[in-house]
PyMOL Python script that loads the backbone (N, CA, C, O; Angstrom):
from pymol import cmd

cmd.read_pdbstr("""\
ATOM      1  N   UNK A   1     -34.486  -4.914 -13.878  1.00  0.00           N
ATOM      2  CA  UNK A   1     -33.520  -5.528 -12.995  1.00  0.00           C
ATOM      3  C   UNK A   1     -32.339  -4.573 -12.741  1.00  0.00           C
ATOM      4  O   UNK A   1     -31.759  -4.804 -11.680  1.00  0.00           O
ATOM      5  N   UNK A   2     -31.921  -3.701 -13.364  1.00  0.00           N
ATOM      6  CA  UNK A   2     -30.932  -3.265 -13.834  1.00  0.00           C
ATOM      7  C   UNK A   2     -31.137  -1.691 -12.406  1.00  0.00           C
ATOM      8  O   UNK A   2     -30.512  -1.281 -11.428  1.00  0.00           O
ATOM      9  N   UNK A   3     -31.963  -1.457 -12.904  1.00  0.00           N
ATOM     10  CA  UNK A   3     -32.665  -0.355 -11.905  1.00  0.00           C
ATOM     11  C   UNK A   3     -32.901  -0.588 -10.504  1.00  0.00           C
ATOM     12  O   UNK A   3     -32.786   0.261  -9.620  1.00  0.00           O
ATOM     13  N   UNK A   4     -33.307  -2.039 -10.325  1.00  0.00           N
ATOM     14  CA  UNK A   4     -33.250  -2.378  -9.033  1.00  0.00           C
ATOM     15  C   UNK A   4     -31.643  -2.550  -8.437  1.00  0.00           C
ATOM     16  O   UNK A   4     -31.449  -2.466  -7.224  1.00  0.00           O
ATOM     17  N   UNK A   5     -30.989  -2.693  -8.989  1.00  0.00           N
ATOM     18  CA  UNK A   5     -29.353  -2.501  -8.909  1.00  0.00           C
ATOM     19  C   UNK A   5     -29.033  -1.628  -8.178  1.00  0.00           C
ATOM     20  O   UNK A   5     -28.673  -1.589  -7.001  1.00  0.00           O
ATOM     21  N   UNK A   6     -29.243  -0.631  -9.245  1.00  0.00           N
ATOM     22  CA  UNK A   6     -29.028   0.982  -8.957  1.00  0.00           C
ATOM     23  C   UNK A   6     -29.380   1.275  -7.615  1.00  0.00           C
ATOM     24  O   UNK A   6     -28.627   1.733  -6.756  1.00  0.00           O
ATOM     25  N   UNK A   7     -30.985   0.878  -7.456  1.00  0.00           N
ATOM     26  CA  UNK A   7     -31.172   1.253  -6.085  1.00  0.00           C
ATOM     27  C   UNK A   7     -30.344   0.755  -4.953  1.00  0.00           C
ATOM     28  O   UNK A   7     -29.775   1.533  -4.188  1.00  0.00           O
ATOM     29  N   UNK A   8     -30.266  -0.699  -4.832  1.00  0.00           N
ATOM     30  CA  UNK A   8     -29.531  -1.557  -4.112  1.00  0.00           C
ATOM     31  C   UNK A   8     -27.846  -1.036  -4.070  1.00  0.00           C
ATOM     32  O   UNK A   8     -27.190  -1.117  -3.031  1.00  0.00           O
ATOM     33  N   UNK A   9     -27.412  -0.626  -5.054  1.00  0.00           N
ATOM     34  CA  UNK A   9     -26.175  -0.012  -4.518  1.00  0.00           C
ATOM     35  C   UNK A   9     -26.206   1.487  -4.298  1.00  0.00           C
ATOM     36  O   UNK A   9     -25.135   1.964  -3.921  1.00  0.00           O
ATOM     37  N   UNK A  10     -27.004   2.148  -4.424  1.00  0.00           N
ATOM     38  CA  UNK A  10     -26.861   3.483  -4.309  1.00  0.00           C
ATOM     39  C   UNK A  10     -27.169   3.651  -2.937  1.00  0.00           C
ATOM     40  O   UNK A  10     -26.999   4.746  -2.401  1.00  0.00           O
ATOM     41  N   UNK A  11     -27.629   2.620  -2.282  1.00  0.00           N
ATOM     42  CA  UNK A  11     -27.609   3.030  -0.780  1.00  0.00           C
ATOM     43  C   UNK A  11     -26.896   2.009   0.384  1.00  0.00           C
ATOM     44  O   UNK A  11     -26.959   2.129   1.607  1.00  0.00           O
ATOM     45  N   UNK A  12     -26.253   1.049  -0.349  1.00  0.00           N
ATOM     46  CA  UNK A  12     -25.709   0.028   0.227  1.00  0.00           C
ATOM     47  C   UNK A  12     -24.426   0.816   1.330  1.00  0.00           C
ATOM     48  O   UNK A  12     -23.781   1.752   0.858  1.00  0.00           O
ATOM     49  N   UNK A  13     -24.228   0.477   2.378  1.00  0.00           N
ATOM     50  CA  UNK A  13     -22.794   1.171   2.436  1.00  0.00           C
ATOM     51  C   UNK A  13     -21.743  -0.202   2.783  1.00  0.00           C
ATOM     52  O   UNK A  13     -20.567   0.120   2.616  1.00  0.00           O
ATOM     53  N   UNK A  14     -21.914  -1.601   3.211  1.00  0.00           N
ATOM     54  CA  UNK A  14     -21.373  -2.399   3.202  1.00  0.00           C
ATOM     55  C   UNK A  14     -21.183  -3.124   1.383  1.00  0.00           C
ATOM     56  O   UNK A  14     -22.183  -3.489   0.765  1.00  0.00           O
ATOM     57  N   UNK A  15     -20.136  -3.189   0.935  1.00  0.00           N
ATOM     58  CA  UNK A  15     -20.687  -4.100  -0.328  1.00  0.00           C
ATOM     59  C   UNK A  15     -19.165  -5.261   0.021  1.00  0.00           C
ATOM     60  O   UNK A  15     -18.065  -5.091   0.547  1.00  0.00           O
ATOM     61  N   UNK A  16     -19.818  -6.322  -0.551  1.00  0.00           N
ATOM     62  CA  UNK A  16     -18.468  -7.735  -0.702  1.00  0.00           C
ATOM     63  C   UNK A  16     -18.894  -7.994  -2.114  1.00  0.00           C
ATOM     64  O   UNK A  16     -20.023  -8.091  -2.595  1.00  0.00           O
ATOM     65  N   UNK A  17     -17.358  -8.107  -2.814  1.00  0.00           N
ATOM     66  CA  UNK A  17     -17.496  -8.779  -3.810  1.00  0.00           C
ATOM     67  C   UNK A  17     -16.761  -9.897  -4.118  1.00  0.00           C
ATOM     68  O   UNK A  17     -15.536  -9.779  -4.149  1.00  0.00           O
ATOM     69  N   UNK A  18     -17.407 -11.252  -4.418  1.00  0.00           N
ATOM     70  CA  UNK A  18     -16.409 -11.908  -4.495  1.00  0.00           C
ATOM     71  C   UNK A  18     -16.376 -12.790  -5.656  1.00  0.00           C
ATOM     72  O   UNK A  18     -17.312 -13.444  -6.117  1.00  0.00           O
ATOM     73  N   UNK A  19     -15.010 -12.711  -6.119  1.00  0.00           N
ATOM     74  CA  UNK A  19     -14.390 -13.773  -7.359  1.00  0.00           C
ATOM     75  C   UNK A  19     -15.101 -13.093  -8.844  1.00  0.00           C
ATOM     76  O   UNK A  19     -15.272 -13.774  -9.855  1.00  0.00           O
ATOM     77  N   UNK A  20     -15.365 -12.023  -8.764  1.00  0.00           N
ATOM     78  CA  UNK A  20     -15.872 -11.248  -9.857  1.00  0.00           C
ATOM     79  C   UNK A  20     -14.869  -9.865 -10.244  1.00  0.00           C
ATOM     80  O   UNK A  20     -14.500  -8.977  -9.475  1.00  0.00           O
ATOM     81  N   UNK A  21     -14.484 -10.078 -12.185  1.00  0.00           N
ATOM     82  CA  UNK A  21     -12.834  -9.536 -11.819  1.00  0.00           C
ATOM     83  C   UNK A  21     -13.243  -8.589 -12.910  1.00  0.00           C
ATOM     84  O   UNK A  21     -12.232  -8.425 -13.592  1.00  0.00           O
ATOM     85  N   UNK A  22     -14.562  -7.654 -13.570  1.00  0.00           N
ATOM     86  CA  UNK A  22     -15.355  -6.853 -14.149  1.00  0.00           C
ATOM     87  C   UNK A  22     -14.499  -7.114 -15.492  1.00  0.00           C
ATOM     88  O   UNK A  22     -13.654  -6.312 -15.889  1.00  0.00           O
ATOM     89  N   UNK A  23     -14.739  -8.051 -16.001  1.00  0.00           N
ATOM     90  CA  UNK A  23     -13.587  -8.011 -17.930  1.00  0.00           C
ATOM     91  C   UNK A  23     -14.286  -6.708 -18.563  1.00  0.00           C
ATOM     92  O   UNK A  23     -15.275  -6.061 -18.218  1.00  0.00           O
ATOM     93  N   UNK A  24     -13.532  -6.603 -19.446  1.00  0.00           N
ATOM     94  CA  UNK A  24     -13.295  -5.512 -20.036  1.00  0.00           C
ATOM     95  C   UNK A  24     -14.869  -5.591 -21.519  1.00  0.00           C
ATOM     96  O   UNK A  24     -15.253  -4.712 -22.291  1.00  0.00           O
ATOM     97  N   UNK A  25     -15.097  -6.277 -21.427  1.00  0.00           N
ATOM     98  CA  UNK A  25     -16.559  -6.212 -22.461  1.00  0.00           C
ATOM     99  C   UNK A  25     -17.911  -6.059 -21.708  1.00  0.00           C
ATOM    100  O   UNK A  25     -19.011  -6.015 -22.259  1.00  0.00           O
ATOM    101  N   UNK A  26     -17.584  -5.957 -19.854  1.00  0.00           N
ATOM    102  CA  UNK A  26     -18.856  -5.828 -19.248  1.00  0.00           C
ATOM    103  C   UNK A  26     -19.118  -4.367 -18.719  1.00  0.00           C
ATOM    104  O   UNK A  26     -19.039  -3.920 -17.575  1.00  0.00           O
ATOM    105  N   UNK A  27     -19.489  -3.704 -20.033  1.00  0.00           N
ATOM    106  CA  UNK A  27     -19.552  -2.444 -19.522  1.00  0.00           C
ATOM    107  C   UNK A  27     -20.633  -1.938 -18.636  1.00  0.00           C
ATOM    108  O   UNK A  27     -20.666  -1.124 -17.713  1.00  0.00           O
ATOM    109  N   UNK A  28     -21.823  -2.971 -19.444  1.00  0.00           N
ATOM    110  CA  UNK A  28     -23.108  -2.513 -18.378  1.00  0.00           C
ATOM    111  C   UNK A  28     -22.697  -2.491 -16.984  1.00  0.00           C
ATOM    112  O   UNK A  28     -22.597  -1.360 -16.509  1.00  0.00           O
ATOM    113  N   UNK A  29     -22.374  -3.685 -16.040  1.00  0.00           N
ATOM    114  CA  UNK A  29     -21.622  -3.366 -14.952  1.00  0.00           C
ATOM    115  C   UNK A  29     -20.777  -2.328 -14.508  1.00  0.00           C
ATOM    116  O   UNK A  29     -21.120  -1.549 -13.618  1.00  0.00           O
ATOM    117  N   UNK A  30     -19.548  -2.272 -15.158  1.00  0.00           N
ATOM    118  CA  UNK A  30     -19.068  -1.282 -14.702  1.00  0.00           C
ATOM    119  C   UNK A  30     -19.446   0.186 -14.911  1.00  0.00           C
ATOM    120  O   UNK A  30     -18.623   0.932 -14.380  1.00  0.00           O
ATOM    121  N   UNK A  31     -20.302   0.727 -15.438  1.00  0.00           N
ATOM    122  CA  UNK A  31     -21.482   2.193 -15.513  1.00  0.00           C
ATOM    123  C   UNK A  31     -22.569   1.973 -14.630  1.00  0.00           C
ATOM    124  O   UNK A  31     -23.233   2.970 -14.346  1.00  0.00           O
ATOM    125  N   UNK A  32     -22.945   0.722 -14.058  1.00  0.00           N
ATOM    126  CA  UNK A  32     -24.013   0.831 -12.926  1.00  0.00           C
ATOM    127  C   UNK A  32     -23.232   0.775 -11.622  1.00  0.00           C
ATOM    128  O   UNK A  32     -23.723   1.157 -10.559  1.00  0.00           O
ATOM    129  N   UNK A  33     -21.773   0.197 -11.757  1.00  0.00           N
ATOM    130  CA  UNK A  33     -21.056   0.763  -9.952  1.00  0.00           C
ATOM    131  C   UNK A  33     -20.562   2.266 -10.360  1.00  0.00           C
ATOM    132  O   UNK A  33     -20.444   3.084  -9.447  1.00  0.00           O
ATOM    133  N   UNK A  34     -20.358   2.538 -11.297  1.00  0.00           N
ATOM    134  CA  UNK A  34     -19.875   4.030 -11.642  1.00  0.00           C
ATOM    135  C   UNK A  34     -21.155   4.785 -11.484  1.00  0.00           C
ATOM    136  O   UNK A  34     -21.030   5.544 -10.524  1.00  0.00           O
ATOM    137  N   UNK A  35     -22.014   4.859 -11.885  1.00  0.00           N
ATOM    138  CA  UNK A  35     -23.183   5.509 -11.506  1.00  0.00           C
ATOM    139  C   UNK A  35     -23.705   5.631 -10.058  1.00  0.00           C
ATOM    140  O   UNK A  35     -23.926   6.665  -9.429  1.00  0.00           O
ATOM    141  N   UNK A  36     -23.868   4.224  -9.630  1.00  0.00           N
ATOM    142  CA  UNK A  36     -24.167   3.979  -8.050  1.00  0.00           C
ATOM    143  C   UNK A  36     -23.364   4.784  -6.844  1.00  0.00           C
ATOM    144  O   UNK A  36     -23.910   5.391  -5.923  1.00  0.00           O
ATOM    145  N   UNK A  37     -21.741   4.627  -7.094  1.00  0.00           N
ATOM    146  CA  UNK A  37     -21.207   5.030  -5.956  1.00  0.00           C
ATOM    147  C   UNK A  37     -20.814   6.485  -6.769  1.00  0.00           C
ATOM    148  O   UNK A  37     -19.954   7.135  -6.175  1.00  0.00           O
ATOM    149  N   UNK A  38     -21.093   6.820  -7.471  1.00  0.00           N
ATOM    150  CA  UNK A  38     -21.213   8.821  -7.559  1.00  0.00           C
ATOM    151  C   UNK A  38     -21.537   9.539  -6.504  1.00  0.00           C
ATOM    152  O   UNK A  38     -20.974  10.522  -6.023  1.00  0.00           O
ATOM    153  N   UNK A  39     -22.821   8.777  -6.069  1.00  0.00           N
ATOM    154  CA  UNK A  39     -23.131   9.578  -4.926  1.00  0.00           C
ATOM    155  C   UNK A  39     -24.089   8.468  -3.645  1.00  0.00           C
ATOM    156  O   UNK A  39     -25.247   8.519  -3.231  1.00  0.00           O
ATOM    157  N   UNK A  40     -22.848   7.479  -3.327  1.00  0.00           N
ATOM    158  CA  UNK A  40     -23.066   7.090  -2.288  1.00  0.00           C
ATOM    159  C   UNK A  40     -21.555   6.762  -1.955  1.00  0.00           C
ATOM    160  O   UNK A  40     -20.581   6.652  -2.698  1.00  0.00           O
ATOM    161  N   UNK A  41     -21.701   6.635  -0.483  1.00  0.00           N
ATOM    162  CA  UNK A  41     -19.972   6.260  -0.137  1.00  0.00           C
ATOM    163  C   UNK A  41     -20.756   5.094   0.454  1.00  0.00           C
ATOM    164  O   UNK A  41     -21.923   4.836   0.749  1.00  0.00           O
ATOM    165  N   UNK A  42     -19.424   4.447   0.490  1.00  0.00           N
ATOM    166  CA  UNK A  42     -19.807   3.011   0.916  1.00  0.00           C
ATOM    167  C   UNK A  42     -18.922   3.579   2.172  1.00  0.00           C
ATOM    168  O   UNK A  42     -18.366   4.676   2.199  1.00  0.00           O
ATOM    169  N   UNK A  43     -18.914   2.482   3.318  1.00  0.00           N
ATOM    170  CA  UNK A  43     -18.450   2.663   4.653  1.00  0.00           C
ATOM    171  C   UNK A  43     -17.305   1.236   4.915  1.00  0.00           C
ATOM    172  O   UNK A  43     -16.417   0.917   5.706  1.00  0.00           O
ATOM    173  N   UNK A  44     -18.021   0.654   3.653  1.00  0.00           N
ATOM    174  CA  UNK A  44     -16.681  -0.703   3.860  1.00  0.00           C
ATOM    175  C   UNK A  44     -16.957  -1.367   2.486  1.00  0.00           C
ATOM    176  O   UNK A  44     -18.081  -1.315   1.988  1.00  0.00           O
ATOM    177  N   UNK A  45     -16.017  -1.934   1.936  1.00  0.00           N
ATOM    178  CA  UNK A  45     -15.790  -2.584   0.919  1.00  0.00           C
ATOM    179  C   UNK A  45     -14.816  -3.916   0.785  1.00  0.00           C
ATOM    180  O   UNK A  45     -13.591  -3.812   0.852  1.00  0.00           O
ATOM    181  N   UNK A  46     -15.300  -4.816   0.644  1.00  0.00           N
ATOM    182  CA  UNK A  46     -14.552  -6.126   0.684  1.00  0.00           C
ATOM    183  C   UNK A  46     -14.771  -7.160  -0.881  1.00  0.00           C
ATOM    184  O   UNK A  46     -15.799  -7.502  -1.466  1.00  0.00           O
ATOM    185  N   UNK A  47     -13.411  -7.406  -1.157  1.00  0.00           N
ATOM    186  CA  UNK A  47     -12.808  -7.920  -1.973  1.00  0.00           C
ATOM    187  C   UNK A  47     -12.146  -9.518  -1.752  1.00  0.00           C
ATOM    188  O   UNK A  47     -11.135  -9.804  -1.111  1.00  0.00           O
ATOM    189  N   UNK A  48     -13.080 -10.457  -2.513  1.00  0.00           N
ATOM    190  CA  UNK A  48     -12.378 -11.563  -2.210  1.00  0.00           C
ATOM    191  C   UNK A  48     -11.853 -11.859  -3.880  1.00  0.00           C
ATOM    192  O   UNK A  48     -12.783 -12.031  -4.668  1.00  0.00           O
ATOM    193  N   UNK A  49     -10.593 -11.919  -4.394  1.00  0.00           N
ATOM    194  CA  UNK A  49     -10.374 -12.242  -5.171  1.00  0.00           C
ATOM    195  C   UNK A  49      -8.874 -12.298  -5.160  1.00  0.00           C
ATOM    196  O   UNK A  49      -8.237 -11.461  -4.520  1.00  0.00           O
ATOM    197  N   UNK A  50      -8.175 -13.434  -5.974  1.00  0.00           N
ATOM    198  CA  UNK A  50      -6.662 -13.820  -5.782  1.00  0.00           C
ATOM    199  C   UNK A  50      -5.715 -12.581  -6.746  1.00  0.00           C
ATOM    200  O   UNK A  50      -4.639 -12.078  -6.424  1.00  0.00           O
ATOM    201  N   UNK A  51      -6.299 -12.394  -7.641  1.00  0.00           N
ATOM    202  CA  UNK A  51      -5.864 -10.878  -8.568  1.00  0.00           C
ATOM    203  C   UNK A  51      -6.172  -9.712  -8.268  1.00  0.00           C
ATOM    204  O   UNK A  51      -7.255  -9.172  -8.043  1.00  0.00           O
ATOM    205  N   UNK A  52      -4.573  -9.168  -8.286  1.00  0.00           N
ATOM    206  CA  UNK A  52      -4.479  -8.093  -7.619  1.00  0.00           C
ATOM    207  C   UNK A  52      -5.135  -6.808  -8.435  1.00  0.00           C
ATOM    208  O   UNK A  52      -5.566  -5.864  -7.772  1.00  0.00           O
ATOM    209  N   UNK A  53      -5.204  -6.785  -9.823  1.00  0.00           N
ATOM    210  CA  UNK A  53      -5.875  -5.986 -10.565  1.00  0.00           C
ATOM    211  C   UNK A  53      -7.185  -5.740 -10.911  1.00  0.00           C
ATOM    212  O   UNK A  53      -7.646  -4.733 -11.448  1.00  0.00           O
ATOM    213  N   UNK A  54      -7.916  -7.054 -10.450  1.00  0.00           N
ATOM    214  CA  UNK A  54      -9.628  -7.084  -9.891  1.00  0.00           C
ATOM    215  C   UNK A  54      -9.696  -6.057  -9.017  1.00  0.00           C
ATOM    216  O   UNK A  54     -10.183  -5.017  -9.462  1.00  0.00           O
ATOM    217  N   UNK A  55      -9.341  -6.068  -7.903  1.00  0.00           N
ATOM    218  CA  UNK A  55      -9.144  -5.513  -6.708  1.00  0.00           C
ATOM    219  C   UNK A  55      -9.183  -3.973  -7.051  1.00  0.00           C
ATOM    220  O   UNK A  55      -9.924  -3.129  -6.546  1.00  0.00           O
ATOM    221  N   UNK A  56      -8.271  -3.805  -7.972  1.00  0.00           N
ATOM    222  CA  UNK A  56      -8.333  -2.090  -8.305  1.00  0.00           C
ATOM    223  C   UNK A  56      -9.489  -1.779  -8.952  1.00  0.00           C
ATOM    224  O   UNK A  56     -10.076  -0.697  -8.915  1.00  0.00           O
ATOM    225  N   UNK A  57      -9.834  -2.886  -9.620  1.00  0.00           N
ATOM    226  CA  UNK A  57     -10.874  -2.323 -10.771  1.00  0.00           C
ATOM    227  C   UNK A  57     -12.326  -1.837  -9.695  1.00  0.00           C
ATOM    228  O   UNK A  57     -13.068  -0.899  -9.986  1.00  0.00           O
ATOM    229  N   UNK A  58     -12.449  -2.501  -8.744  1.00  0.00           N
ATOM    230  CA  UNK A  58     -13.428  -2.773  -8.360  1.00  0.00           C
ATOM    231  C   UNK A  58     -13.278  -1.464  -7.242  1.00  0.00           C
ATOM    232  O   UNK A  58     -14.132  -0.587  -7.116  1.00  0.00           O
ATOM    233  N   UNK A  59     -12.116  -1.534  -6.537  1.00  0.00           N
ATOM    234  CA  UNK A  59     -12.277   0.018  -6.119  1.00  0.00           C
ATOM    235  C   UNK A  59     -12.245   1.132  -6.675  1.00  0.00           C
ATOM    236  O   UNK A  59     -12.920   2.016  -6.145  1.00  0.00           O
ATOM    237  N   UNK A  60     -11.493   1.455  -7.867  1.00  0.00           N
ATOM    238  CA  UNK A  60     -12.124   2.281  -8.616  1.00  0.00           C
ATOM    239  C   UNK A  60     -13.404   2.701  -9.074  1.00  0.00           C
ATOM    240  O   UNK A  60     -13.944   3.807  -9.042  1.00  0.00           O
ATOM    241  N   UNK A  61     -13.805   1.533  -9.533  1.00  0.00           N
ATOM    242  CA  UNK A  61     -15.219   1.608  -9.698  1.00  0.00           C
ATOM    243  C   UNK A  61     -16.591   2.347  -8.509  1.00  0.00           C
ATOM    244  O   UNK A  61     -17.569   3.040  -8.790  1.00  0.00           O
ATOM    245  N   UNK A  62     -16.049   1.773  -7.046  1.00  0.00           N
ATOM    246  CA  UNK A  62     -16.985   2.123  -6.087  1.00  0.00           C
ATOM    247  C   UNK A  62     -16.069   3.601  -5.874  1.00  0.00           C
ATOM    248  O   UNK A  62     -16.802   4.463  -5.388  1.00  0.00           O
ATOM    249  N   UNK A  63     -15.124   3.932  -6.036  1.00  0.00           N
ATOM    250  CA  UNK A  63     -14.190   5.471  -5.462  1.00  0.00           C
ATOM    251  C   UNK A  63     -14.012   4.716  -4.285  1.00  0.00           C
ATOM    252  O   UNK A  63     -14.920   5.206  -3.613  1.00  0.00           O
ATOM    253  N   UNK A  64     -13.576   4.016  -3.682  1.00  0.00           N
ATOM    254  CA  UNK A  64     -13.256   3.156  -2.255  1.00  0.00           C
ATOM    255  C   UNK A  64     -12.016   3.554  -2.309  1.00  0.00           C
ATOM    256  O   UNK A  64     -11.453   3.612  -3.402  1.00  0.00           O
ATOM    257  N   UNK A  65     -11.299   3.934  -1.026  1.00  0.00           N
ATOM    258  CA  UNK A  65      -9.711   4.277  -1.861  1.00  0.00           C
ATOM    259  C   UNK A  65      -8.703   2.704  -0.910  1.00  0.00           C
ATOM    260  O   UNK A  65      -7.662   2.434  -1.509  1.00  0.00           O
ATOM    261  N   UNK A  66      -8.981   1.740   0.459  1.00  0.00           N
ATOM    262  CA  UNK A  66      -8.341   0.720   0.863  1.00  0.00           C
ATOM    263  C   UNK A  66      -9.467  -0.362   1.090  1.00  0.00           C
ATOM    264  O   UNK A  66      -9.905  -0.578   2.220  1.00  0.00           O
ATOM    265  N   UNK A  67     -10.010  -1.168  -0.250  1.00  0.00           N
ATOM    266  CA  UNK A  67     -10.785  -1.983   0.774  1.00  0.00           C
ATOM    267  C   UNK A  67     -10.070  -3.420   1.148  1.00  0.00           C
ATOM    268  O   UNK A  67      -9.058  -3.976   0.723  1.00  0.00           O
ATOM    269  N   UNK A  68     -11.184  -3.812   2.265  1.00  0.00           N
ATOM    270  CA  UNK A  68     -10.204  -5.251   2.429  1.00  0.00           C
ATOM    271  C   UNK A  68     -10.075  -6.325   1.764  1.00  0.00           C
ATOM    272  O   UNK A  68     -11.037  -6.577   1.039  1.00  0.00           O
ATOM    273  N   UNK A  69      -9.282  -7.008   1.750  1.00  0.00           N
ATOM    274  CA  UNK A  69      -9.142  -7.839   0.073  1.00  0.00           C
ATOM    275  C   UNK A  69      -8.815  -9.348   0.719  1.00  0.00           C
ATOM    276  O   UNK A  69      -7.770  -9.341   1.370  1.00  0.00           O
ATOM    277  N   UNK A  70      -9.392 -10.439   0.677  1.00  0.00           N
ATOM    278  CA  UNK A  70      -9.454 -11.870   0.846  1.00  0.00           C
ATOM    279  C   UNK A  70      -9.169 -12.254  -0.548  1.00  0.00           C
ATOM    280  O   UNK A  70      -9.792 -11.818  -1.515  1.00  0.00           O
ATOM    281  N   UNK A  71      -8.044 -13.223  -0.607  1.00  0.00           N
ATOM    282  CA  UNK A  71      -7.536 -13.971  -1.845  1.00  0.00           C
ATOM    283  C   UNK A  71      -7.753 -15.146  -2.210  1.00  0.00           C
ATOM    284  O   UNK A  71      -7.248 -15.744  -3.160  1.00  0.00           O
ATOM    285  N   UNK A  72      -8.865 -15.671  -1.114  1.00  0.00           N
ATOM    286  CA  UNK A  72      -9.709 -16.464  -1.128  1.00  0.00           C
ATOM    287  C   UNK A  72     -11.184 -16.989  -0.603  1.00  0.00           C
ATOM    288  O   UNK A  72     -11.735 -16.074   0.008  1.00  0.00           O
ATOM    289  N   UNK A  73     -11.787 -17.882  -0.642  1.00  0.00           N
ATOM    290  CA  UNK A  73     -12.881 -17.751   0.237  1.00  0.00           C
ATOM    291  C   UNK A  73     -13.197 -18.291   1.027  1.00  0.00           C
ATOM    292  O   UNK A  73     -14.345 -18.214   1.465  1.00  0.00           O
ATOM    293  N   UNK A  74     -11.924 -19.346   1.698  1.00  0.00           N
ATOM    294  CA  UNK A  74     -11.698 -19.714   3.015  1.00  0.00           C
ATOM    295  C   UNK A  74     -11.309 -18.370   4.069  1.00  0.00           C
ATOM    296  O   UNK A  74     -11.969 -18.091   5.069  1.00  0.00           O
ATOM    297  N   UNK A  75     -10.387 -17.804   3.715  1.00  0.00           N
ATOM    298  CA  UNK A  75     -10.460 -17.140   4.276  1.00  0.00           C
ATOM    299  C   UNK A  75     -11.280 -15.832   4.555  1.00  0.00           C
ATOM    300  O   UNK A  75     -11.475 -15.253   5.624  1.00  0.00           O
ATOM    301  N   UNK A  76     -11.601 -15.607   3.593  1.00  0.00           N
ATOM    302  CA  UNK A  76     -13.080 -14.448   3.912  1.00  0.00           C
ATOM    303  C   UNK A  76     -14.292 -15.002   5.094  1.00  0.00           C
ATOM    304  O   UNK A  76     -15.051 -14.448   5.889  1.00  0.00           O
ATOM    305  N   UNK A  77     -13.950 -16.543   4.655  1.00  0.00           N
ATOM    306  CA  UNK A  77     -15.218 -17.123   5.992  1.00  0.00           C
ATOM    307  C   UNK A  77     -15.255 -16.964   7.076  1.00  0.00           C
ATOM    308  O   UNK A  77     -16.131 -16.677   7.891  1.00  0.00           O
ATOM    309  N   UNK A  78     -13.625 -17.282   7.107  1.00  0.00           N
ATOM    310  CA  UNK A  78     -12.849 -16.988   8.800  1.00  0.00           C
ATOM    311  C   UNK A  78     -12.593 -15.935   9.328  1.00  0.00           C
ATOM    312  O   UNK A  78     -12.356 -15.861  10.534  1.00  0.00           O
ATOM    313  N   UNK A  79     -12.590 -14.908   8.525  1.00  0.00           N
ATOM    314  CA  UNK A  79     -13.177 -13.190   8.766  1.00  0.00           C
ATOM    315  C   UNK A  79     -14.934 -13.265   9.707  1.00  0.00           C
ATOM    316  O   UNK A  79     -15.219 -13.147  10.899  1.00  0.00           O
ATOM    317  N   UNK A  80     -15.801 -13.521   8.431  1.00  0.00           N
ATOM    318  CA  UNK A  80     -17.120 -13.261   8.236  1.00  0.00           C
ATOM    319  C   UNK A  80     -17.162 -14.250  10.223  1.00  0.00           C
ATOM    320  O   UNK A  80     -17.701 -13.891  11.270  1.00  0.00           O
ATOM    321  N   UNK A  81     -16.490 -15.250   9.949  1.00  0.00           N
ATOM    322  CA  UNK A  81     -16.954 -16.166  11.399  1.00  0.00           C
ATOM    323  C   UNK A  81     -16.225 -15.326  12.826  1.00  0.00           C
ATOM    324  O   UNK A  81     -16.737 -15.294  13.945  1.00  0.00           O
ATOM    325  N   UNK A  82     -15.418 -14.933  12.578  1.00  0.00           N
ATOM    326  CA  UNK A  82     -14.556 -14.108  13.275  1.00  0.00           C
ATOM    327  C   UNK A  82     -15.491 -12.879  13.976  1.00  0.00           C
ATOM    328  O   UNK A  82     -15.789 -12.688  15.156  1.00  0.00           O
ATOM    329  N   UNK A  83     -15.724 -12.356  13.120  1.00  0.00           N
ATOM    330  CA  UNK A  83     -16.260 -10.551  12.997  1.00  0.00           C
ATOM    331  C   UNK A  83     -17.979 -11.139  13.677  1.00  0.00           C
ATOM    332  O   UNK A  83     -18.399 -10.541  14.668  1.00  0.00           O
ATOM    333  N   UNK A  84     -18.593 -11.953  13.248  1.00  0.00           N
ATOM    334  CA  UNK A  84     -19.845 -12.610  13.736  1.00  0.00           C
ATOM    335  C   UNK A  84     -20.105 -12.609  15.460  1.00  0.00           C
ATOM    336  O   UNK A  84     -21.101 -12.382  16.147  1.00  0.00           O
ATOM    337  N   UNK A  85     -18.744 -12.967  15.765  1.00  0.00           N
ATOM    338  CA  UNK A  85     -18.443 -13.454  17.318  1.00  0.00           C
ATOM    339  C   UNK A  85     -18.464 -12.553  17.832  1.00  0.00           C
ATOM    340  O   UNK A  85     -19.318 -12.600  18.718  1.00  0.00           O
ATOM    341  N   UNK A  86     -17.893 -11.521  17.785  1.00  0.00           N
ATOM    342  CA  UNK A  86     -17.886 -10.221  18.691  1.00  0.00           C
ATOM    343  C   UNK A  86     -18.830  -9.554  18.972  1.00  0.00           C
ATOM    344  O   UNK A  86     -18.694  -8.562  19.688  1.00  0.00           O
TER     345      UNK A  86
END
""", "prot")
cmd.dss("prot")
cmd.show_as("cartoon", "prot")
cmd.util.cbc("prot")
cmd.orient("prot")
């Protein structure tokens, strides 16, 4: 499973993450986005979470240096419904 990960982000270039804030005992996670985005760039990165220090962790993790950040998930919808329309 873990490997299928790998693949799935190593070529992803859109990723959303949401309401997931990587605690500090989940290392497996954070060494499979550290591994993954080594050598892939993502092209967009979205963050739905109300903490502002999730947010870093998680771009750090991908090397993302501004992604967009929803502080909730009403409003990420009204993005996602928004961005759909055009």
């Amino acid at each position: 499973m873990w490997k299928k990960a790998k693949d799935a982000l190593s070529c992803c270039k859109k990723l959303v993450v949401i309401g997931y804030s990587f605690p500090p005992p989940d290392f497996m996670t954070k060494r499979l986005f550290l591994e993954s985005f080594s050598t892939n760039t993502l092209d967009e990165l979205i963050v739905v979470n109300p903490q502002k220090a999730a947010v870093t962790k998680v771009k750090n993790l991908c090397y993302f240096k501004i992604p967009t950040r929803f502080t909730n998930l009403d409003e990420f919808v009204e993005y996602s419904r928004s961005s759909s329309s055009r």
